[in-house]
C-alpha positions as CSV (number, residue, x, y, z in Angstrom):
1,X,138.9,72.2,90.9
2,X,140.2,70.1,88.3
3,X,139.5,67.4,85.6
4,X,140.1,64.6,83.3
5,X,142.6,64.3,80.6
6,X,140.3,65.3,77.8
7,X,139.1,68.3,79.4
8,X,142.7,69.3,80.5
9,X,143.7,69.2,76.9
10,X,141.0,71.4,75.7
11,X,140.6,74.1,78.5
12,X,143.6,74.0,80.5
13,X,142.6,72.7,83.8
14,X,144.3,70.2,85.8
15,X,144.0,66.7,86.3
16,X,141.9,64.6,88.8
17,X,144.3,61.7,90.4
18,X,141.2,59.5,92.0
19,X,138.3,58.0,91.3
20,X,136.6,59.9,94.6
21,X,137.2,63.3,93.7
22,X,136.6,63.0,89.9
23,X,133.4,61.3,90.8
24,X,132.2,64.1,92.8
25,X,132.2,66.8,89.8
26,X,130.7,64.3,87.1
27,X,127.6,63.9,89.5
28,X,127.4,67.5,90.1
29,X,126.7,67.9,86.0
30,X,124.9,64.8,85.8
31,X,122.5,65.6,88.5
32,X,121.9,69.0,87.1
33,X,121.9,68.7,83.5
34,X,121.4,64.9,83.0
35,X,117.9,63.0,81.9
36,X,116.4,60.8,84.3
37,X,118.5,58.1,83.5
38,X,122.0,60.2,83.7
39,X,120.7,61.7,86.9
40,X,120.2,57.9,88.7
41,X,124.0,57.5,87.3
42,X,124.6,60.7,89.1
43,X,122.8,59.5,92.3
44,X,124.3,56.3,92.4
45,X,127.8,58.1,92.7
46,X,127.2,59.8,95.4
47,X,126.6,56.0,97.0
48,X,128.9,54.1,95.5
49,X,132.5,52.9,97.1
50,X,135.2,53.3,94.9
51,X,135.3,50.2,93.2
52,X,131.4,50.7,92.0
53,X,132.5,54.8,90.8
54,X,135.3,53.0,88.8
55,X,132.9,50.3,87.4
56,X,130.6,53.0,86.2
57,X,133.4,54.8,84.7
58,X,134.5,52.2,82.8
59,X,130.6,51.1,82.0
60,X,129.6,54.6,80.5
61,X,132.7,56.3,79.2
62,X,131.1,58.8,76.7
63,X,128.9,60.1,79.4
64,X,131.4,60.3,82.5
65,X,133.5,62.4,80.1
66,X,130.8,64.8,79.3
67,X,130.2,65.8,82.4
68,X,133.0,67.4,84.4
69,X,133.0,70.4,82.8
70,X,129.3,70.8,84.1
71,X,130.0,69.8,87.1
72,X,133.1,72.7,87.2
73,X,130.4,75.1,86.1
74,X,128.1,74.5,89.3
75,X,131.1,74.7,92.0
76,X,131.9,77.9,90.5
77,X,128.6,79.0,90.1
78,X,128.6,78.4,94.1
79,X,131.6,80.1,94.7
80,X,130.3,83.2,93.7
Protein backbone atom coordinates (compact mmCIF):
# COMPACT_ATOMS: atom_id res chain seq x y z
CA UNK A 1 0.00 0.00 0.00
CA UNK A 2 1.15 3.38 -0.59
CA UNK A 3 0.90 7.03 0.46
CA UNK A 4 1.06 10.75 0.23
CA UNK A 5 3.94 12.87 -0.62
CA UNK A 6 4.88 13.65 2.91
CA UNK A 7 5.00 10.31 4.03
CA UNK A 8 6.86 9.11 0.93
CA UNK A 9 9.52 11.56 1.68
CA UNK A 10 9.99 10.36 5.25
CA UNK A 11 9.61 6.53 5.05
CA UNK A 12 10.03 5.53 1.61
CA UNK A 13 6.67 4.35 0.46
CA UNK A 14 5.08 5.15 -2.65
CA UNK A 15 2.62 7.46 -3.80
CA UNK A 16 -1.22 7.35 -3.89
CA UNK A 17 -2.55 8.76 -7.51
CA UNK A 18 -6.44 9.19 -6.41
CA UNK A 19 -8.48 10.59 -4.11
CA UNK A 20 -10.42 6.90 -3.81
CA UNK A 21 -7.65 4.92 -2.81
CA UNK A 22 -5.79 7.49 -0.56
CA UNK A 23 -9.09 7.99 1.12
CA UNK A 24 -9.40 4.47 2.05
CA UNK A 25 -6.12 4.34 4.26
CA UNK A 26 -6.71 7.81 6.00
CA UNK A 27 -10.11 6.34 7.30
CA UNK A 28 -8.65 3.23 8.32
CA UNK A 29 -6.32 5.53 11.00
CA UNK A 30 -8.95 7.85 11.58
CA UNK A 31 -11.52 5.34 12.54
CA UNK A 32 -9.10 3.56 14.76
CA UNK A 33 -7.01 6.08 16.43
CA UNK A 34 -9.16 9.24 15.83
CA UNK A 35 -11.48 11.17 18.62
CA UNK A 36 -15.06 11.23 18.01
CA UNK A 37 -14.87 13.97 15.88
CA UNK A 38 -11.86 12.49 13.48
CA UNK A 39 -13.70 9.18 13.56
CA UNK A 40 -17.20 10.94 11.89
CA UNK A 41 -14.43 12.45 9.32
CA UNK A 42 -13.34 8.88 8.96
CA UNK A 43 -16.98 7.67 8.53
CA UNK A 44 -18.02 10.18 6.26
CA UNK A 45 -15.22 8.89 3.84
CA UNK A 46 -16.25 5.75 3.51
CA UNK A 47 -19.72 7.65 2.15
CA UNK A 48 -18.54 10.16 0.36
CA UNK A 49 -18.17 10.33 -3.77
CA UNK A 50 -15.05 11.67 -4.75
CA UNK A 51 -15.69 15.18 -5.07
CA UNK A 52 -16.90 15.21 -1.16
CA UNK A 53 -13.26 12.89 -0.22
CA UNK A 54 -11.47 15.84 -2.08
CA UNK A 55 -13.47 18.56 -0.27
CA UNK A 56 -12.54 17.05 3.00
CA UNK A 57 -9.03 16.81 1.95
CA UNK A 58 -8.76 20.15 1.19
CA UNK A 59 -11.02 21.24 4.45
CA UNK A 60 -8.70 19.43 7.05
CA UNK A 61 -5.27 19.18 5.61
CA UNK A 62 -3.25 18.73 8.97
CA UNK A 63 -5.38 15.88 9.87
CA UNK A 64 -5.76 13.92 6.44
CA UNK A 65 -1.96 13.93 6.43
CA UNK A 66 -1.63 12.44 9.84
CA UNK A 67 -3.30 9.61 9.15
CA UNK A 68 -2.03 7.34 6.38
CA UNK A 69 0.65 6.06 8.14
CA UNK A 70 -2.02 4.64 10.68
CA UNK A 71 -3.96 3.56 8.33
CA UNK A 72 -0.75 1.56 6.68
CA UNK A 73 -0.21 0.17 10.11
CA UNK A 74 -3.81 -1.58 10.34
CA UNK A 75 -3.66 -3.19 6.65
CA UNK A 76 -0.51 -4.73 7.66
CA UNK A 77 -1.49 -5.51 10.97
CA UNK A 78 -4.34 -7.59 8.85
CA UNK A 79 -1.98 -9.00 6.59
CA UNK A 80 -0.34 -10.89 9.12
Amino acid sequence: MVVGNNYRKRRGLIKIDNIHDESITVSKGMLKYGGSFIRSIGESLNHADDNNKQKIKDTWPEEWNKYPELGLCIEFEDRE
